[in-house]
C-alpha positions in Angstrom: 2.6 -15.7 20.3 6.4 -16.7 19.1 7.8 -14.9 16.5 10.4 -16.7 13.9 12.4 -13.4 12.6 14.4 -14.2 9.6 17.9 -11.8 8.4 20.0 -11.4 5.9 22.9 -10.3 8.3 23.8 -7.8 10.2 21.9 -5.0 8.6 20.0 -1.8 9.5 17.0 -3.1 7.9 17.1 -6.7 9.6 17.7 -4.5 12.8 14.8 -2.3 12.1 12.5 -5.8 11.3 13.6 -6.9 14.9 11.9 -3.7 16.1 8.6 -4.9 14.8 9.2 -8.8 15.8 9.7 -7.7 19.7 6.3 -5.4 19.0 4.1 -8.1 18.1 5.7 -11.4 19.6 6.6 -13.0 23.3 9.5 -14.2 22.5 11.9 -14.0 19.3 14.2 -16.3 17.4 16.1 -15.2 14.6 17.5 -17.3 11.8 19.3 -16.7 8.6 20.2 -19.0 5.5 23.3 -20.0 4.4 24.6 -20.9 0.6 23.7 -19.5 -2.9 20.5 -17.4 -2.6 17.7 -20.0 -3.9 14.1 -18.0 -2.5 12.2 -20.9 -2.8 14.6 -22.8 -1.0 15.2 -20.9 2.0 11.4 -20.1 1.9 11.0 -24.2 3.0 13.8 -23.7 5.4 12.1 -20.9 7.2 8.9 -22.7 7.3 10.2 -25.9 9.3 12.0 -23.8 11.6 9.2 -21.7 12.2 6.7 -24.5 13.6 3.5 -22.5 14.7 5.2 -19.4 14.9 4.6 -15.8 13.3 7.4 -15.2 10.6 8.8 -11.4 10.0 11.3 -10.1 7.8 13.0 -6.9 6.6 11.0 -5.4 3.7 14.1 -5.5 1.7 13.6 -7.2 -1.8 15.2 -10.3 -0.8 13.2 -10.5 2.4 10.0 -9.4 0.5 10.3 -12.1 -2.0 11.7 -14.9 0.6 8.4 -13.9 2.6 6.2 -14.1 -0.4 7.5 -17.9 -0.9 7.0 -18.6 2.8 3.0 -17.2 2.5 2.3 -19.3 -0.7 4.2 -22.7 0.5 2.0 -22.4 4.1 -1.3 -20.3 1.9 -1.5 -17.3 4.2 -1.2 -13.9 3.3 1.8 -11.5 3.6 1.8 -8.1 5.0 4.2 -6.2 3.2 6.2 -3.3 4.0 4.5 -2.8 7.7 4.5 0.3 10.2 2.5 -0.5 13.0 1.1 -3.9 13.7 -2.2 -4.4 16.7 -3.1 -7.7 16.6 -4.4 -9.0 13.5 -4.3 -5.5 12.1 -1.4 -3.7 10.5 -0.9 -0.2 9.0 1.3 -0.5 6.1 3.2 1.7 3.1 1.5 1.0 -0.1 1.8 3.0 -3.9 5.4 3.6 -2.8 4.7 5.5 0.6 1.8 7.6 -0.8 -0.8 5.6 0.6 -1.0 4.4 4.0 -2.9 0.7 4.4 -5.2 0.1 7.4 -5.7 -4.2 7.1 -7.3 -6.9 8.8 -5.1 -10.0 8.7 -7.2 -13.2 8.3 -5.5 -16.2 9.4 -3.9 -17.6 12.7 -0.4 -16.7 12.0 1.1 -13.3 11.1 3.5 -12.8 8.1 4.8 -9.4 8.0 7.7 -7.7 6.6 9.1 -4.3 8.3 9.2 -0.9 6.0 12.1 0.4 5.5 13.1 3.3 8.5 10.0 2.9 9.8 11.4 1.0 12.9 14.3 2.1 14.9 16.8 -0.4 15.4 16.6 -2.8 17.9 19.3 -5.8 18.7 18.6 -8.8 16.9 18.9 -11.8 19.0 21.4 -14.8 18.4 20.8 -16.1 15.0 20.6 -19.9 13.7 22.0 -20.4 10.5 19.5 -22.7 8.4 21.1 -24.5 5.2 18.5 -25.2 2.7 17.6 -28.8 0.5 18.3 -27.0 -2.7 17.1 -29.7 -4.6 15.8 -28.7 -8.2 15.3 -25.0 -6.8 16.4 -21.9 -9.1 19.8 -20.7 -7.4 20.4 -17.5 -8.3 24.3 -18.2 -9.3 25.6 -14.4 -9.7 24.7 -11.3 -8.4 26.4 -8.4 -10.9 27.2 -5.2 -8.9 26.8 -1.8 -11.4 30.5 -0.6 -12.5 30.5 2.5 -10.4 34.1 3.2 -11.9 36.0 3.8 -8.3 33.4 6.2 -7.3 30.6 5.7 -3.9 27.8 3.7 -5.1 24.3 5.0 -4.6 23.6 2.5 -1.7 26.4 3.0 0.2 26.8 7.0 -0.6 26.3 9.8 2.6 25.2 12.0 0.4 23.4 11.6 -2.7 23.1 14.3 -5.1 20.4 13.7 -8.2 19.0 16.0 -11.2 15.7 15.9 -12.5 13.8 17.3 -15.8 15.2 20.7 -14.3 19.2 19.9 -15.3 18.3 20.1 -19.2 20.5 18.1 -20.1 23.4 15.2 -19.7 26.0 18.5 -20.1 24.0 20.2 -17.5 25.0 17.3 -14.8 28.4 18.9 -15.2 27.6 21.0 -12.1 26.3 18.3 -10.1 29.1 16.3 -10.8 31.5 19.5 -9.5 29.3 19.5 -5.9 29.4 15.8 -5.3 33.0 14.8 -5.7 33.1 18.2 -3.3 30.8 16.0 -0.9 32.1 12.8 -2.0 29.4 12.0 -2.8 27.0 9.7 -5.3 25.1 11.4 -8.4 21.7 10.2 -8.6 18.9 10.8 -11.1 14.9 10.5 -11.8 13.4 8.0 -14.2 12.8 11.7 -17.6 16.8 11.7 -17.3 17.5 8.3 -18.0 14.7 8.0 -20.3 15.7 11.0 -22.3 18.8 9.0 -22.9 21.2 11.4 -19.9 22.3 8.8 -17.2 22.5 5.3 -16.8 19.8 3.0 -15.4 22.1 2.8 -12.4 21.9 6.2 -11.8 18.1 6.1 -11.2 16.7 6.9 -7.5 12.8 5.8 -7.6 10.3 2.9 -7.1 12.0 1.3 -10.6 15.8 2.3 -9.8 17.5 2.3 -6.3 16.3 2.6 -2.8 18.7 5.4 -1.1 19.3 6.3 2.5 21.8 8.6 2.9 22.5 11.5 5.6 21.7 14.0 2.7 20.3 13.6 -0.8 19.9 16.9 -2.5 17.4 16.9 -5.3 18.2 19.3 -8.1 15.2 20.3 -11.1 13.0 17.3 -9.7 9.7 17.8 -9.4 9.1 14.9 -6.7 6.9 12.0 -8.4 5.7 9.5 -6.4 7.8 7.2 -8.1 10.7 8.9 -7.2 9.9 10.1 -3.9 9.1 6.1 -2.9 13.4 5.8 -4.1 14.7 8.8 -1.6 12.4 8.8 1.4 15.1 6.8 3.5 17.2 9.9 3.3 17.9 11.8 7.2 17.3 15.1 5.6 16.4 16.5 2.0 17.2 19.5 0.4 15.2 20.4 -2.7 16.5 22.7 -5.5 13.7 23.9 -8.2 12.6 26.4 -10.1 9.0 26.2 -9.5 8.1 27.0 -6.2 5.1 24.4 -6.6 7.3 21.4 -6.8 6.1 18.5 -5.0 9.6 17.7 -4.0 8.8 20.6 -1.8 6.1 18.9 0.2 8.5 16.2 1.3 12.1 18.6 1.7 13.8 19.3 5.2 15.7 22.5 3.4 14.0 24.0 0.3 15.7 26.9 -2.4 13.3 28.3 -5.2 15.6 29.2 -7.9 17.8 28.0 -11.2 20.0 25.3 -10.2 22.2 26.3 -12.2 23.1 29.3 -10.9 22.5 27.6 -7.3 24.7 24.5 -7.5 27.9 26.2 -8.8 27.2 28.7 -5.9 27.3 26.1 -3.2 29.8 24.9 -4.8 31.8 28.0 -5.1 31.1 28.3 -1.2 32.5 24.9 -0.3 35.5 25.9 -1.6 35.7 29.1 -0.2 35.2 26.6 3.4 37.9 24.6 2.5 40.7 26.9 1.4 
């Protein structure tokens, strides 16, 4: 079988999506869309390009919802966020990577989207550019970017460094703040701290805030929901920073300290300093 492999550019996770198109298909063609993003649209534009052909995508939020038009304009079901595909079965990431999915696919085509860093990279093959028949389509006609004030953005950051419950407080972020303009790096947060009123919304790492995938993300006083972990599991390594030695952030850290952050961050800190002198 053929495999139509739709990108948004030239992106790790469109790379990664390639990975899984070579796995399951004879032969690959990739296509993105040009103009304003309209999902409906492009949806229809990656249907007639596809034919007969199996469709996969990154499992980025643009490429799951541009895959979720595509399965409801042809009625066949989507695999989402996929790890392993045989045939018409796929193991996939479900409850925000708690959970893994064993599924039978029913239907003579596969639509599947990749998981994120599940899939090394591969190259992705010379890509068609599609424009779409907007037509009476929503078009979304702005995408806002969060005010990040000169500083790394969360997405983009190396190193990520995010307080929990644990911190206390907004004061007690003080500290984190010291250790990441030491890393330049990005200060992240769990969904207690910017529901207590702490941080920004755009400050949360989790299934409801950003998706991270730095070298490093150092998790300071969090105890390691689900939630959260589904938000920092792209990271290369984790070091976890808690108090209680039963954290579950310490089932999913590379590097673990048991101990009061704040005595602990200032002392890295301190250390850095010491490196750098």
């Amino acid at each position: 079988m053929n495999v139509l492999l739709f990108v948004e550019g030239n992106d790790e996770l469109s790379a990664q999506a390639a990975t899984l198109a070579h796995s399951v298909g004879d032969e690959v063609r990739a296509v993105q869309v040009g103009g304003p993003y309209a999902p409906a649209a492009w949806a229809k534009a990656i249907v007639d390009a596809a034919g007969n052909d199996d469709i996969v995508g990154p499992g980025s939020d643009r490429g799951n919802e541009v895959l979720a038009h595509v399965a409801a304009q042809l009625d066949l079901p989507l695999a989402a966020n996929v790890i392993e595909a045989r045939g018409g079965e796929v193991t996939r990431i479900r409850w925000g990577g708690t959970l893994l999915e064993e599924a039978r696919i029913h239907a003579d085509r596969r639509l599947l989207t990749a998981a994120p860093f599940a899939f090394p990279p591969a190259e992705v093959p010379a890509t068609e550019t599609l424009t779409p028949q907007l037509g009476d389509e929503p078009v979304v006609v702005e995408h806002v970017s969060p005010d990040t004030g000169g500083k790394v953005s969360l997405a983009d950051a190396k190193v990520v460094v995010s307080g929990g419950r644990g911190v206390g407080s907004a004061e007690g972020f003080a500290v984190l703040e010291e250790l990441a303009a030491l890393l330049d790096a990005a200060v992240g947060c769990s969904r207690v701290v910017t529901s207590a009123g702490w941080r920004p919304h755009t400050d949360q790492v989790g299934q409801t805030g950003t998706k991270v995938s730095p070298d490093l993300y150092i998790a300071c006083g969090i105890s390691g929901a689900t939630q959260h972990i589904a938000g920092c599991k792209g990271a290369k390594k984790l070091l976890a920073i808690n108090a209680d030695k039963e954290a579950t952030i310490f089932a999913h850290a590379d590097y673990a300290v048991v101990g009061d952050l704040h005595e602990i961050v200032p002392a890295i800190t301190a250390e850095l300093r010491k490196v750098r002198e």
